[in-house]
C-alpha positions in Angstrom: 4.1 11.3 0.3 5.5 13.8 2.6 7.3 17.0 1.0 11.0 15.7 2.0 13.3 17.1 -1.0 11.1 20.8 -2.7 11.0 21.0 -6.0 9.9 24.1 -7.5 8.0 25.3 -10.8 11.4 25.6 -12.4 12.5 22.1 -11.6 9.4 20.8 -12.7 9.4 22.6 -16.2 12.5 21.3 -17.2 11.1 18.0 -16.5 8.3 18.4 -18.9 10.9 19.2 -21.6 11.8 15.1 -21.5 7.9 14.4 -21.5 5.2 15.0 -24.3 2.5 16.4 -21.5 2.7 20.1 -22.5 3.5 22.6 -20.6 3.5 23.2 -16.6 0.1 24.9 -15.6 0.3 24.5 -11.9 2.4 22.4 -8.9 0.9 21.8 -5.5 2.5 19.5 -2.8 1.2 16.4 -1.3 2.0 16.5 2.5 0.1 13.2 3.0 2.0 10.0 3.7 5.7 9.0 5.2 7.5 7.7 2.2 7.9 9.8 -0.9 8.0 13.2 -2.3 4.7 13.7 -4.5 3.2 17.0 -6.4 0.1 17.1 -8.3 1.6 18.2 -11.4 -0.9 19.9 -13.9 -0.2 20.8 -17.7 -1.5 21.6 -20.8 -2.4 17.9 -21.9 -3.5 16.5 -18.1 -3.7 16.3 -14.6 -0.1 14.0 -13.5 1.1 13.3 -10.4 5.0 13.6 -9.3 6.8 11.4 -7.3 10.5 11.6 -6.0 11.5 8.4 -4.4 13.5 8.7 -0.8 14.2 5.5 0.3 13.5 3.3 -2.6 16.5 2.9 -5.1 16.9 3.0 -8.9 17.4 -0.5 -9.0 14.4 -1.4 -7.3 11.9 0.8 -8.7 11.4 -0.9 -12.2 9.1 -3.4 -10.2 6.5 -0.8 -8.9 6.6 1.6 -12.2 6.6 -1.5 -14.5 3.7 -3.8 -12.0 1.9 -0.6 -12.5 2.0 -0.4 -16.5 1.2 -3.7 -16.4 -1.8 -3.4 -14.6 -3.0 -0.3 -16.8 -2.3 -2.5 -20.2 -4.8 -5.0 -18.5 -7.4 -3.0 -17.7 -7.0 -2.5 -13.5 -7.8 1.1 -12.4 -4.4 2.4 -11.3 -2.0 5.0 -12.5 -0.5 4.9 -15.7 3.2 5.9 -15.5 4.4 8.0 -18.3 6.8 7.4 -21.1 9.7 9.3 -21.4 11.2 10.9 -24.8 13.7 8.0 -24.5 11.2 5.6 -24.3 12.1 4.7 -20.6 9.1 5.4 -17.7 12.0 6.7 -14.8 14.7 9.7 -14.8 16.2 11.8 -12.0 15.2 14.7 -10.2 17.5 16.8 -7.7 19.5 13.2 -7.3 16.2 11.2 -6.7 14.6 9.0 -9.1 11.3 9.7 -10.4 8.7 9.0 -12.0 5.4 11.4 -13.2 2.2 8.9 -13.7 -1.8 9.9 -14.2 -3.3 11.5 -11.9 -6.7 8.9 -11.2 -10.3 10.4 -11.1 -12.2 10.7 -7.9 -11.5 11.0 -3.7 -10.9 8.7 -1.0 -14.0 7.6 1.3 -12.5 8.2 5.1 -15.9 6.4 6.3 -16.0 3.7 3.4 -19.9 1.7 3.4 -20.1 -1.9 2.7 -20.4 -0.8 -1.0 -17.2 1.0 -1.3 -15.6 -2.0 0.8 -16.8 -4.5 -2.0 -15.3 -2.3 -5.0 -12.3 -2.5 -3.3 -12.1 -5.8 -2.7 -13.7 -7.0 -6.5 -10.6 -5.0 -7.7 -7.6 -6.2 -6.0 -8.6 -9.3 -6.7 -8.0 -8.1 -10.3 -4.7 -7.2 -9.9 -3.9 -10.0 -8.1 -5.1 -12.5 -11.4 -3.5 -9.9 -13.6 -0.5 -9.4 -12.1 0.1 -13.5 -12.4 1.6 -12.7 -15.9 4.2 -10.4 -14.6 7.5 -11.2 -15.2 9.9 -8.9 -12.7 10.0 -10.5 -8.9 11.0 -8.3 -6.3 10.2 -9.2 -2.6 8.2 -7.2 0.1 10.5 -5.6 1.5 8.0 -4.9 4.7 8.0 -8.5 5.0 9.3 -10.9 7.8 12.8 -10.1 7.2 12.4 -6.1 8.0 10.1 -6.9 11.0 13.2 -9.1 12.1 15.6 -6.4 11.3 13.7 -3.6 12.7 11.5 -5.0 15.8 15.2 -4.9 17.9 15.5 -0.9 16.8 11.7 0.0 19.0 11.9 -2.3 21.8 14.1 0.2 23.7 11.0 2.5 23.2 8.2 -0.4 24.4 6.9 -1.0 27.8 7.6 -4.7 29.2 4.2 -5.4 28.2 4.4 -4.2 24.3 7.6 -6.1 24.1 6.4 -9.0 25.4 3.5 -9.3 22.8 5.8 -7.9 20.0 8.5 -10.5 20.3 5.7 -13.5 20.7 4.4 -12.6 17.6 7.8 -12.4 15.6 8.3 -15.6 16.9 4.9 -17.2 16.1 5.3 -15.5 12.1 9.0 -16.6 12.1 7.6 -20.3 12.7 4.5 -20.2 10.0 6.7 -18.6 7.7 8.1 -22.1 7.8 5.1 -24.2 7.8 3.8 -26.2 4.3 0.5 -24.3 5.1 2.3 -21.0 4.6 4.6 -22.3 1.4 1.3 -23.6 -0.2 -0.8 -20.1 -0.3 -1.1 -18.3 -3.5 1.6 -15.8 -4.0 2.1 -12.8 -6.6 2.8 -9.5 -6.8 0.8 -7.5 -4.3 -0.2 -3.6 -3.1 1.1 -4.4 0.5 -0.8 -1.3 1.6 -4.3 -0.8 0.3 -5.8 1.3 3.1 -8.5 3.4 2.6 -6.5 6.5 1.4 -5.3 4.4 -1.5 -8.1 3.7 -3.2 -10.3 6.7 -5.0 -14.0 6.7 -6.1 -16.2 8.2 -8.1 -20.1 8.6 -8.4 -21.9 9.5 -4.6 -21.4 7.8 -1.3 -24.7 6.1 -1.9 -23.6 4.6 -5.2 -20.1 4.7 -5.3 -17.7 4.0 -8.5 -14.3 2.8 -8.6 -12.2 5.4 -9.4 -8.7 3.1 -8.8 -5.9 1.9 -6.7 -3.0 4.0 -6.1 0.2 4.5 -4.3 2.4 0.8 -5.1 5.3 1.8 -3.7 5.4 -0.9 -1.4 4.0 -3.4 -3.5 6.2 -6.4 -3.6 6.0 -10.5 -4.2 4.2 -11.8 -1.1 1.0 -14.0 -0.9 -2.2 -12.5 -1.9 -3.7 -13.3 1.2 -1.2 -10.8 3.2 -2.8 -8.1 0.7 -6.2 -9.4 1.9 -5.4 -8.8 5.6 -3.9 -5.7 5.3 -6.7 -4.3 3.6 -9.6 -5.6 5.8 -7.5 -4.3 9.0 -7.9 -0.8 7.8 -11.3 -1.1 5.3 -13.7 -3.0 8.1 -12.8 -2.4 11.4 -14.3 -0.1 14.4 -11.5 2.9 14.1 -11.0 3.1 18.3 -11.0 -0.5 19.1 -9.9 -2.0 15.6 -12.1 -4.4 15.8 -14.0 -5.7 12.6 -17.6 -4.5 11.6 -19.1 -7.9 10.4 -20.9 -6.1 7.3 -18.2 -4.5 5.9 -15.8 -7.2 6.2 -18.2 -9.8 4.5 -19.0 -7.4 1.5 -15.3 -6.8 1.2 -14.2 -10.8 1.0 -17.0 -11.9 -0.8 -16.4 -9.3 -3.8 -12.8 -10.7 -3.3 -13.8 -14.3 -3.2 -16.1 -13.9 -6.5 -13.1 -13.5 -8.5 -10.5 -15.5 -7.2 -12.0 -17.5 -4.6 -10.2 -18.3 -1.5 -8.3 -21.4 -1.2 -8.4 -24.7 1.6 -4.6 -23.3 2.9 -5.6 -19.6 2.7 -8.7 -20.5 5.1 -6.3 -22.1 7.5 -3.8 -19.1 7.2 -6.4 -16.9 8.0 -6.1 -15.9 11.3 -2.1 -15.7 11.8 -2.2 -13.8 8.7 -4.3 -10.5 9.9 -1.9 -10.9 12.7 0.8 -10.8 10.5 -0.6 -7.5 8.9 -1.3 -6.0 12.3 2.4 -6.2 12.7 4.0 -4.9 9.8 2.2 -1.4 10.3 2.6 -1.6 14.0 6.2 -2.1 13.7 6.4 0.5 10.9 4.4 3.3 12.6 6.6 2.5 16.0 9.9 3.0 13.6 8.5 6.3 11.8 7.4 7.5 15.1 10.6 7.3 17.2 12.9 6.9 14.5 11.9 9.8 12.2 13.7 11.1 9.2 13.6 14.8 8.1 11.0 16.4 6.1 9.4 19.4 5.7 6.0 18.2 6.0 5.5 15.0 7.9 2.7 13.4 9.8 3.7 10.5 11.9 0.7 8.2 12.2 -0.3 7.2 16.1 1.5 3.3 16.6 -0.7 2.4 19.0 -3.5 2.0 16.4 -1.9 -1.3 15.4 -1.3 -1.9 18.4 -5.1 -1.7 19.2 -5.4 -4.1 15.9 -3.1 -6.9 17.2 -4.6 -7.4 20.0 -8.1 -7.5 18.8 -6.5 -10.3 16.3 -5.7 -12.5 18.7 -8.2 -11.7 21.2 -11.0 -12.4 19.1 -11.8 -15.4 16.8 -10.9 -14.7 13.3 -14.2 -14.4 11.3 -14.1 -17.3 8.9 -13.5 -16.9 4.7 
């Protein structure tokens, strides 16, 4: 969501003229995130918000904007994106594809409650039964194979200690990847990254209201219980140890677990899995931090967060489903 390619009020007016949303009131950009180019795109019919996509290509982005329609036709809280003239929900901007899709109600909680923690959790769980019924399959492409591909690009940066615990790991998810316990967990499209910033609410802190998910642009195909780990790591944990604040985490899994209760193989998964999520977003901070692309606004997160989170994972005893 960093500002990597400007687009000015120009650019964005012309865009409009392919759109029904009226015309261009005000454009403000999002320096947030590492991945994409967003605005907040106002008009005359709504409040919108822009995205340019940097890595991701044409070919792959029917998945995310279509997974997201989807979702919206069956009745998940996330952004809606918008039809074209043509009919079509993605065009080109300065060379980039784009898209423009609602802009949801509401704020994240940086200090989510074991309220907020259930909401989220009740609701993914949604997406995850409704998103059975979509028909386009595209892969995480965070998943093993990028953690193989991209673990050998940081080690040069890694003390003898970080390697060490970086290439067990790959090795010990290279193996359950090809276990009957890992082939036998429920599988579907999936967010991939519902952290805290991802999710907006309404109402107060005290009685908070789901305002909806956003950001999919690394949703892909992967088991549901991935999805579940990477959320808990970042929804329930102690933010300087990463450790997991029991009350949070059971509010968040058992508003999960009421709508798509957790199966015998998930429970077994468990553990390696929130090790597995641990990884990704280690691996991906390390590469972001050291291996940085240009942009005119960009925030490289700290990689030693995950870091922090790994070990806790395997430190500690896995609190059960």
């Amino acid at each position: 969501m960093a500002v990597f390619t400007p687009v000015s009020e120009s650019d964005a007016q012309k865009l409009l003229t392919d759109y029904a949303l009226g015309e261009l009131v005000s454009l403000r950009g999002i320096t947030a995130g590492i991945e994409n180019t967003n605005y907040f795109l106002t008009t005359t019919e709504g409040e919108y918000v822009l995205t340019l996509f940097e890595v991701l290509t044409r070919e792959q982005l029917p998945f995310y904007i279509e997974l997201m329609h989807h979702l919206a036709t069956h009745g998940v809280p996330v952004p809606e994106p918008q039809t074209l003239n043509d009919g079509t929900r993605l065009t080109t901007l300065h060379g980039k594809p784009c898209a423009i899709v609602s802009r949801l109600s509401g704020g994240y909680e940086p200090d989510p409650s074991a309220a907020h923690c259930a909401l989220a959790g009740h609701t993914l769980a949604r997406a995850h039964l409704a998103g059975r019924s979509f028909s386009i399959s595209q892969p995480n492409l965070r998943g093993l194979s990028w953690w193989q591909e991209n673990i050998p690009k940081v080690i040069p940066f890694l003390s003898g200690s970080q390697t060490e615990l970086i290439t067990q790991v790959l090795q010990e998810q290279t193996a359950f990847a090809d276990s009957d316990t890992y082939r036998a967990l429920p599988f579907g499209p999936a967010h991939c990254d519902l952290f805290r910033d991802n999710v907006l609410f309404d109402g107060t802190f005290e009685m908070p209201r789901m305002g909806g998910i956003i950001d999919f642009y690394f949703a892909g195909c992967d088991t549901w219980l991935f999805d579940v780990a990477v959320s808990v790591n970042d929804w329930c944990i102690e933010r300087n140890t990463g450790v997991f604040q029991h009350d949070k985490l059971q509010a968040w899994l058992e508003a999960y677990a009421s709508v798509r209760p957790f199966t015998d193989e998930e429970k077994l998964a468990w553990p390696v899995l929130l090790q597995a999520a641990a990884l990704r977003f280690w691996v991906s901070r390390l590469y972001d931090f050291y291996l940085p692309r240009p942009a005119q606004t960009l925030k490289p997160h700290d990689p030693r967060h995950f870091e922090r989170i790994l070990r806790a994972r395997r430190n500690t005893p896995a609190p059960a489903l």
